[in-house]
N, C-alpha and C positions, 0 to 999 in steps of 0.2 A: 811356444805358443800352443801347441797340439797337449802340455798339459793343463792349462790353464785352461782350454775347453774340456778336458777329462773333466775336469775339478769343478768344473760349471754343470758338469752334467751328473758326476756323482752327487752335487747338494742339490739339484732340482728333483734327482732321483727320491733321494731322502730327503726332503723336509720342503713337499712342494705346498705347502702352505705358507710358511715360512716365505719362498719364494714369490708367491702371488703378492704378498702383502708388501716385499717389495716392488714388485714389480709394477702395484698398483699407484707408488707413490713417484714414477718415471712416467715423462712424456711417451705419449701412445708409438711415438716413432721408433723409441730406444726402446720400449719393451717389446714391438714387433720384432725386432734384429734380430732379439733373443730367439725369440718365438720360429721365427724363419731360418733356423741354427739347429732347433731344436726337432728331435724325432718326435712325433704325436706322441707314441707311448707315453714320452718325459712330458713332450709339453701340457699334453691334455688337462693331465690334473693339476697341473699351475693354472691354465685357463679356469677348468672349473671351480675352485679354490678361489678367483678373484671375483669383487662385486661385480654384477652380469653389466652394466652401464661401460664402466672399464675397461672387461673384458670386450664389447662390444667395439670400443674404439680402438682395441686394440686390431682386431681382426678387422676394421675398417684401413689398418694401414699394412693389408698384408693382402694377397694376391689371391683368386678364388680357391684355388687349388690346394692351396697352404691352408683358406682359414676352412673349408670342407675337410679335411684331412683332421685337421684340430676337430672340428663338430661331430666329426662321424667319432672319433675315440674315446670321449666322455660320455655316453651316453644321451637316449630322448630326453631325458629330465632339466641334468644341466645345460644343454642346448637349446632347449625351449626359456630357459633364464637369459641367457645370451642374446638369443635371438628377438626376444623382444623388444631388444635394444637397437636394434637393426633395423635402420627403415631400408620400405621399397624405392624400388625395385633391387637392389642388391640382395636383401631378404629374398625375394621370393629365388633368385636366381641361386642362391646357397641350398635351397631346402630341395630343388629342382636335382643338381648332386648330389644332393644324399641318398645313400643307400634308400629302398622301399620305403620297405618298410619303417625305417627311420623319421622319411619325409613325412610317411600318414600319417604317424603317431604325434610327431610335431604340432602337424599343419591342425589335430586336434588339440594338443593342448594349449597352443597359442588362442585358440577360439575362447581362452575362460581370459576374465581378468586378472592380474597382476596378484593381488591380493586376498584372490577364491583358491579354495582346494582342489579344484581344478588343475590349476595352471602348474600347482606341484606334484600333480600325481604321475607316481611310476607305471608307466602301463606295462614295462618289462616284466609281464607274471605268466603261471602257466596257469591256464583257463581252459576245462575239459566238460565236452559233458557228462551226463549223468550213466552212460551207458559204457565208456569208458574203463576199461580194464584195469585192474588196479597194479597190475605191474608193468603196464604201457605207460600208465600215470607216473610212478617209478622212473622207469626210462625216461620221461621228459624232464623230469627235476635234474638227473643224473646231468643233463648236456644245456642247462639254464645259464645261462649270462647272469648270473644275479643269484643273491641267496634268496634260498627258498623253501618257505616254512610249513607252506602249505601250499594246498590246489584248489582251486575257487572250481566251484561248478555253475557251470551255466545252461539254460535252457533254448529257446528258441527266441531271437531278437538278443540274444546276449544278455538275457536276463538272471539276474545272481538269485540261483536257487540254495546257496550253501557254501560251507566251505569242509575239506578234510585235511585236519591237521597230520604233518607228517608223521611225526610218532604212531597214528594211528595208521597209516598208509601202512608204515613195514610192519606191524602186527598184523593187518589182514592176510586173508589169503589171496596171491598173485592174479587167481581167476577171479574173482568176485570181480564187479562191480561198484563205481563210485557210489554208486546211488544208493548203493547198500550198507555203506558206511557213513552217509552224508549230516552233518552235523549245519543248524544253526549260525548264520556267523556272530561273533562275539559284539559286533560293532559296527555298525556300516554308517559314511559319512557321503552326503550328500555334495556333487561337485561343486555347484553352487555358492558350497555355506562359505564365511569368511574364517581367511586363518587364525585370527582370535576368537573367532566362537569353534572352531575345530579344538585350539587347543588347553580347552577348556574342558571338552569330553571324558566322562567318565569310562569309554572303552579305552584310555590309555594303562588305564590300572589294570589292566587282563594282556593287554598287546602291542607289540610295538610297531606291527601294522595294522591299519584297517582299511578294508575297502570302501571302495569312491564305486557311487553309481549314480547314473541321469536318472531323465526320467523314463517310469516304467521299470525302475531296478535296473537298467543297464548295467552293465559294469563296464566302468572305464580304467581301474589298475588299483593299485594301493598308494595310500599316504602313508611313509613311513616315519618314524616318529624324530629320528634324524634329521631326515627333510625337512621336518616342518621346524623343528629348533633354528636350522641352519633359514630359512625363510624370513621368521620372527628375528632372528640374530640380525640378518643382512640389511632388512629396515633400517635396525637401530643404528648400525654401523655407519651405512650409507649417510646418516644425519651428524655423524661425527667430524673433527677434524681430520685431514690427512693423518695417514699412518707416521711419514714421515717425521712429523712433529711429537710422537708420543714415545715412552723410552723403548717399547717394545720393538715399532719401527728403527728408531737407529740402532739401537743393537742388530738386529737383521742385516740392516742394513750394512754395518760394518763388516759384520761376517762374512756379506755375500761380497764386498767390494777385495776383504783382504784374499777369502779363499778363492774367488776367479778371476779377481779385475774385470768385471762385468760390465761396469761404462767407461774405465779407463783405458782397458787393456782388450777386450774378445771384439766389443764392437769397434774400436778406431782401427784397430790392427788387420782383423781378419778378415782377407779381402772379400768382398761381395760374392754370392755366385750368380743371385738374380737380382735385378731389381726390384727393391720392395717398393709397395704401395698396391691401387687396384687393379686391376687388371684393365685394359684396355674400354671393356664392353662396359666398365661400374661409370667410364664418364667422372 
């Protein structure tokens, strides 16, 4: 039995998309067991990899603890897909667990609608001002959660005065200043806009991200070009047949029944440690 959950965790490891798209095609029950089995590391990017509706019910049949645990190791972005799926008050009580910084960034990008660039932008960026050293700037890229191409510089209210691409970063000199190197950005997209008039923009031909600002120039992160394929994709998906039904899904599907016994074998067999479902306070 203890290989057959190896074997579950080695294919979720490797091809957790593969795995959402089963996962997505099982009652919200059987794919929580999994989910409640599974370390965040593993599980996160199964969750985020599945439609956020989905995903949403899934983490409705899993306990606070578990589905925060899941939220916080994806990232603000695919969480805030998730989480729109989530009504109150359970919503609010997951975002309340989140790390901070996590929550604020959230609790802003839930504020756009579903279908604004808004609601996909990454705020995970390094944002410095202008007076900023260019080898402290450096040092912040060095220790980023995220790849990072550049440093947006910001003014006072967080307004996007520029940006400095990195290639130009390690050509400066370490003491200079941002400000002294500060370029233009290539492309700035409005939170606002919708994601088919975003992906329509002509700053996709120069970048594969662009910054998102309110109003006033704010800047509130980057759309990146990824994101928004995967956004536009997930629409079109969501209006589709179950996965199940198509060849793509049963082959998946086969694979993941033969390599783990995933509904026959991990979940009838391995006995429980907690009880799944909400936690007492979701009512």
């Amino acid at each position: 039995m203890a290989d057959a959950e190896d074997l579950t965790h080695t294919f979720v490891d490797a091809h957790p998309v593969d795995a959402a798209r089963v996962l997505e095609a099982l009652p919200a029950t059987e794919a929580a067991a999994l989910f409640g089995r599974l370390p965040p590391r593993l599980g996160g990017p199964v969750l985020a990899a599945m439609l956020p509706p989905t995903a949403a019910r899934v983490l409705g049949a899993l306990d606070n603890d578990q589905a925060m645990a899941l939220l916080a190791s994806i990232g603000v972005q695919p969480a805030v897909a998730v989480l729109r799926h989530v009504q109150d008050p359970r919503r609010a009580r997951l975002l309340d667990g989140l790390p901070t910084t996590v929550a604020v960034a959230s609790r802003m990008l839930l504020g756009y609608p579903e279908d604004t660039v808004g609601a996909w932008t990454d705020p995970d960026i390094v944002a410095l001002p202008p007076d900023t050293a260019i080898g402290d700037a450096i040092s912040r890229i060095r220790v980023a959660t995220t790849d990072i191409s550049r440093v947006h510089v910001i003014g006072p209210g967080e307004r996007l005065l520029g940006t400095v691409e990195l290639a130009t970063l390690l050509r400066a000199q370490e003491t200079a200043q941002l400000g002294a190197v500060l370029g233009e950005p290539q492309a700035v997209l409005a939170a606002v806009a919708s994601l088919a008039g975003a992906a329509t923009h002509r700053g996709w031909e120069l970048a594969a991200s662009l910054p998102v600002v309110e109003r006033g120039d704010r800047l509130v992160g980057v759309l990146r070009r990824a994101t928004l394929m995967r956004a536009l994709s997930r629409g079109a998906r969501s209006t589709r047949t179950s996965h199940s039904d198509t060849l793509t899904g049963l082959m998946a599907r086969n694979y993941w029944d033969a390599l783990s016994g995933l509904v026959t074998v991990t979940i009838a067999l391995l006995p429980s440690t907690r009880p799944l479902g909400r936690s007492s306070d979701d009512g």
